[in-house]
C-alpha atoms as one frame of an Amber mdcrd trajectory, in Angstrom:
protein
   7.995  32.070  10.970   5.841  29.046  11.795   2.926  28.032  10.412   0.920
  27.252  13.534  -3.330  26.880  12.693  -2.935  27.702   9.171  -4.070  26.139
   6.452  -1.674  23.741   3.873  -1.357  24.981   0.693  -3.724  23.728  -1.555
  -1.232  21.759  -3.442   0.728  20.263  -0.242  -2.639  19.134   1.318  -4.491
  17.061  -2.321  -0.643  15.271  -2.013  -1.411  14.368   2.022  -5.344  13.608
   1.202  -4.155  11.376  -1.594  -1.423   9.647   0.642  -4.227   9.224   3.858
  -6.789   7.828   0.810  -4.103   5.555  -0.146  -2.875   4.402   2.800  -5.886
   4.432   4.916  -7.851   1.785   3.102  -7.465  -1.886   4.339  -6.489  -3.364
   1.117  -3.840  -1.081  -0.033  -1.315  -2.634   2.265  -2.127  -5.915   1.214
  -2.036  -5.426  -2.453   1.457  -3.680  -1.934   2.669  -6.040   0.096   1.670
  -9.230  -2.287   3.052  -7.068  -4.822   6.152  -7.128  -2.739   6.475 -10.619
  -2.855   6.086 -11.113  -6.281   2.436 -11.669  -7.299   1.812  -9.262 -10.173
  -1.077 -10.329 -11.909  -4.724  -9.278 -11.233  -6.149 -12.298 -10.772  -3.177
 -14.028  -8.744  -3.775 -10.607  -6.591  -7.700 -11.315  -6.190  -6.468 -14.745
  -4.808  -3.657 -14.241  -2.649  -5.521 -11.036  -0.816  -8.463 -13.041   0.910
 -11.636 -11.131   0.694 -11.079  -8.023  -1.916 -13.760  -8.428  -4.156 -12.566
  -7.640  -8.224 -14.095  -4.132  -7.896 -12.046  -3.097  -5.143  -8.550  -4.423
  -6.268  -9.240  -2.739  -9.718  -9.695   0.366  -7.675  -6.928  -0.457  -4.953
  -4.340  -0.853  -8.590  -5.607   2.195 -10.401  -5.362   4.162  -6.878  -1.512
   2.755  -6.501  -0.878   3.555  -9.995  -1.892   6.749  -9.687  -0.215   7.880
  -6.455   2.969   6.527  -8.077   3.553   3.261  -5.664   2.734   0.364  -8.781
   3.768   0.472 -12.007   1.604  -1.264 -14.595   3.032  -3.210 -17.293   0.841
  -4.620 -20.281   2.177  -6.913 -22.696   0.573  -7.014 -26.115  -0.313 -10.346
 -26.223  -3.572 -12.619 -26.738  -4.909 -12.760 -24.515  -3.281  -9.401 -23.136
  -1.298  -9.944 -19.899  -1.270  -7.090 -17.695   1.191  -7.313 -14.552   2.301
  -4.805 -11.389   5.184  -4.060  -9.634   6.330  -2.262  -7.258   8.014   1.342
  -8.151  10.916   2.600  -6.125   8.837   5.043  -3.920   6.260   1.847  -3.509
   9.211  -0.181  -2.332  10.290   2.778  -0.133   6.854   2.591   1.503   6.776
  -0.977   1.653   9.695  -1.030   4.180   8.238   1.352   5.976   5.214  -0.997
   6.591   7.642  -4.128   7.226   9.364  -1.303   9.811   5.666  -0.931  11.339
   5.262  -4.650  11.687   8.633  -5.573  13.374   7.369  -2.521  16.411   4.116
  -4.117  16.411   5.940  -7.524  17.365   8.499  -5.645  19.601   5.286  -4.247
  21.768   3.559  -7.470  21.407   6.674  -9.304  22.849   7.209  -6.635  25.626
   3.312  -6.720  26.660   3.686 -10.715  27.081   7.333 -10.727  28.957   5.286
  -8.279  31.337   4.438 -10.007  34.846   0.878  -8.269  36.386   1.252  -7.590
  40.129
């Protein structure tokens, strides 16, 4: 039986609205993806991603963290050292974005090598 015009379950759908809040906010792909190539700490992060302000990484990591993409390590230290990395479903996605990126490149290449009439 398919499921055409009806509602998600309530469940299902928090899981996608979680995922689009995730995903659909400028910064998350950048903080995954300097995650990706190894910058863990916060305030390597705030560098490295030009133009997140400290409020919105702190919410961009918590938000990762949360949706199970970062993992958060801190070390009990003076001062304390806390540092993120990628978790195996966070690496999954971050493929998925390199993915995205090499068909970006593919269409821009195609729309140059076209000739106008």
């Amino acid at each position: 039986m398919e499921n055409r015009g009806e509602k998600m379950l309530p469940s299902a759908r928090s899981a996608y609205s979680q995922l689009e809040d995730v995903i659909g906010c400028k910064w998350s792909v950048s903080v995954l993806r300097a995650v990706a190539v190894g910058v863990s700490r916060p305030g390597a992060l705030e560098r490295h991603v030009q133009g997140i302000s400290t409020k919105v990484l702190s919410e961009r990591l918590r938000k990762l963290t949360t949706y199970g993409l970062l993992a958060k390590h801190v070390y009990a230290e003076v001062p304390p050292r806390t540092e993120y990395s990628l978790t195996r479903n966070g690496q999954k996605l971050v493929s998925i974005i390199d993915q995205i990126n090499l068909l970006d490149d593919e269409i821009k290449s195609a729309e140059q090598g076209k000739v106008d009439p």
